[in-house]
N, C-alpha and C positions, 0 to 999 in steps of 0.2 A: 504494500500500500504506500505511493507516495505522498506520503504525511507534509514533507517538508514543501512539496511542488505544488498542494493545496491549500496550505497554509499561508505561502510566498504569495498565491494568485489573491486571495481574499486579502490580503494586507496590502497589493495594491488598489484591489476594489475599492477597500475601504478607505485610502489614503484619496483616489479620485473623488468619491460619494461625500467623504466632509468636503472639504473643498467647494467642490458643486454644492452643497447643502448651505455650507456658508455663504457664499456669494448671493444664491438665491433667496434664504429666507434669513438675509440677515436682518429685518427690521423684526420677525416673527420671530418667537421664541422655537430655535432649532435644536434643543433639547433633543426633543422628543422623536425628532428625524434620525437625529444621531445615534438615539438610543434605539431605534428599528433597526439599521444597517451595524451595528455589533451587536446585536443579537440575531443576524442573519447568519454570523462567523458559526457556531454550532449547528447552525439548519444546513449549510456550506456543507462543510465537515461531515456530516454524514449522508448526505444527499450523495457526496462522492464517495463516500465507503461503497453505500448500498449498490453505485452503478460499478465501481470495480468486482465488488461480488459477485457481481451480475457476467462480467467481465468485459465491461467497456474498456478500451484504454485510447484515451486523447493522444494526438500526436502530437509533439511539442515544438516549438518551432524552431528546435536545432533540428530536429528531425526532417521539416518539409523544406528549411533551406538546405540540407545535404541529401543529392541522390543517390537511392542504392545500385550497391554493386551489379545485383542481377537486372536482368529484362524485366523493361515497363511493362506493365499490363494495359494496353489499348484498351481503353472501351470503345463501342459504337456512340453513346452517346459523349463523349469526351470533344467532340469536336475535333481532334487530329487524327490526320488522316495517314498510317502506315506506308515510308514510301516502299513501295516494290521490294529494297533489299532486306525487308522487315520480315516481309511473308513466306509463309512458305507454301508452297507451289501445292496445289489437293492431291489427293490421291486419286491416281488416273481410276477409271472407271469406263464403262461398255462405250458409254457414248464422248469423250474425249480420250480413252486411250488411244493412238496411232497417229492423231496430230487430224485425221483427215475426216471428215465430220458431213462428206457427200454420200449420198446413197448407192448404193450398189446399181450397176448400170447392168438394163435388161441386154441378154444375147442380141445382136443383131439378125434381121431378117436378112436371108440372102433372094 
């Protein structure tokens, strides 16, 4: 369980959320704003237990700036398009094995 990697992400949460809460309701008493968003930190905290358990795992953004080693997984919907050197060729079958894909031509009449 990364304890320290959801502890680090709600402590910037919560460093943005005062901040914003200040500015915004500084003539109101922001108390009570500030007192929702740390006691969000425990709901936080196991919110991400339960989905680890579950076996979610977030990718982190050292992760999505380095690519991996192995072959990308193309999806269809992904929008890029595999050039040619990517693909690999089907497996011939009845009607594209031999390259020649004309029908069989009848005996001639003499």
């Amino acid at each position: 369980m990364p304890w320290q990697r959801l502890i680090r992400e709600w402590l910037i949460y919560v460093a943005i959320m005062v901040a914003v809460l200040v500015i915004f309701f500084r003539d109101s008493g922001a108390v009570g704003a500030v007192a929702g968003v740390l006691v969000s930190g425990p709901l936080y905290l196991m919110f991400g237990f339960v989905m680890a358990k579950l076996g979610y795992q977030r990718r982190s953004l050292k992760d999505m700036r380095t690519p991996r080693a192995g072959p990308a997984k193309n999806d269809e919907t992904s929008g890029d398009s595999p050039s040619s050197a990517d693909r690999a060729r089907p497996a011939p079958t009845r009607r594209t094995s031999g390259g020649g894909n004309r029908p069989k031509s009848k005996p001639r009449r003499r």
